[in-house]
N, C-alpha and C positions, 0 to 999 in steps of 0.2 A: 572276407579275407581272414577275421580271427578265426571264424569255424574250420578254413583248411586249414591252417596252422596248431590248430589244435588237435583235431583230428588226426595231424599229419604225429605231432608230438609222443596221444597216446597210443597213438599206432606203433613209434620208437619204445616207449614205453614197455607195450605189451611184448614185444618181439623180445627185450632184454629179459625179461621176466620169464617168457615161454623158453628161451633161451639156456637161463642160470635153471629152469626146472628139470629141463631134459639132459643138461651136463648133470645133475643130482641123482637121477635117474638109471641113466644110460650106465653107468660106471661099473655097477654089478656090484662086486665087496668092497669098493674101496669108493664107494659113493660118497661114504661119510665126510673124506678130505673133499672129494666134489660140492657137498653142499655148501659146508665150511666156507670155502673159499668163494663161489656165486653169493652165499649171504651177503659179503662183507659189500659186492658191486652191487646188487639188487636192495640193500635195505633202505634205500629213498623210497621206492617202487611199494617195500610193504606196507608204509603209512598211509600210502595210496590206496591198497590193497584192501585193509583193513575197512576202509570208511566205505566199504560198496553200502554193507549194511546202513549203516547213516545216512547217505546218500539216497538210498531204496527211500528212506520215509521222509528225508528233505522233499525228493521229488514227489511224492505218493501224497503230500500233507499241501504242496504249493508253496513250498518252502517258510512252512510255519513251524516244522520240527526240523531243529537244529541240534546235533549231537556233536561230543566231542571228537571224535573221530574225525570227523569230514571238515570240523573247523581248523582240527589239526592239517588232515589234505591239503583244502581249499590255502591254508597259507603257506602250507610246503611248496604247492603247484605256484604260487603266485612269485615265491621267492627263489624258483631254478627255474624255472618254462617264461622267459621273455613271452610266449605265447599265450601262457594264460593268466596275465596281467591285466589285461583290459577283459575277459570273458565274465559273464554273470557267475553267481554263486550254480544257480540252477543249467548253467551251460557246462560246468563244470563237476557236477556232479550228475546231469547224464553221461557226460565225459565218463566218469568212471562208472558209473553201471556199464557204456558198453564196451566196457574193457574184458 
């Protein structure tokens, strides 16, 4: 049950993010107010974002390398996703690899 809920989460996740990229995008010359303004909704998402890297060698090492990035995630996700409250470290950062 945590797994679908997680899953379910960074799947909301990902879609806000895919979302705020293609409003940034899509806009042509005036992309620039676009991005602006998705930043200010999306910048939970980039701490997220950021620690794939970390994440990569949390999981790659059996969670023996711990980097700041992901520590940083790991406690942002635990403190807005009711959902990944109860998930492992390593549930949570293949969470974010496969985002």
């Amino acid at each position: 049950m945590v797994r679908t809920a997680l899953v379910l989460l960074l799947t909301g996740l990902s879609a806000s993010a895919f979302a705020g990229s293609f409003a940034g995008t899509s806009a042509g010359a005036s992309s620039g107010g676009s991005s602006a303004s998705s930043g200010s909704t999306s910048g939970d998402d980039k701490v997220v974002l950021q620690a794939r890297e970390d994440a990569a060698g949390f999981v790659a090492s059996d969670g023996r390398i711990r980097g700041a990035r992901l520590e940083a995630a790991l406690r942002h996700l635990r403190e807005t996703q009711s959902a990944a409250r109860d998930a492992s470290d390593l549930a949570l950062a293949q969470a974010i690899l496969a985002r």
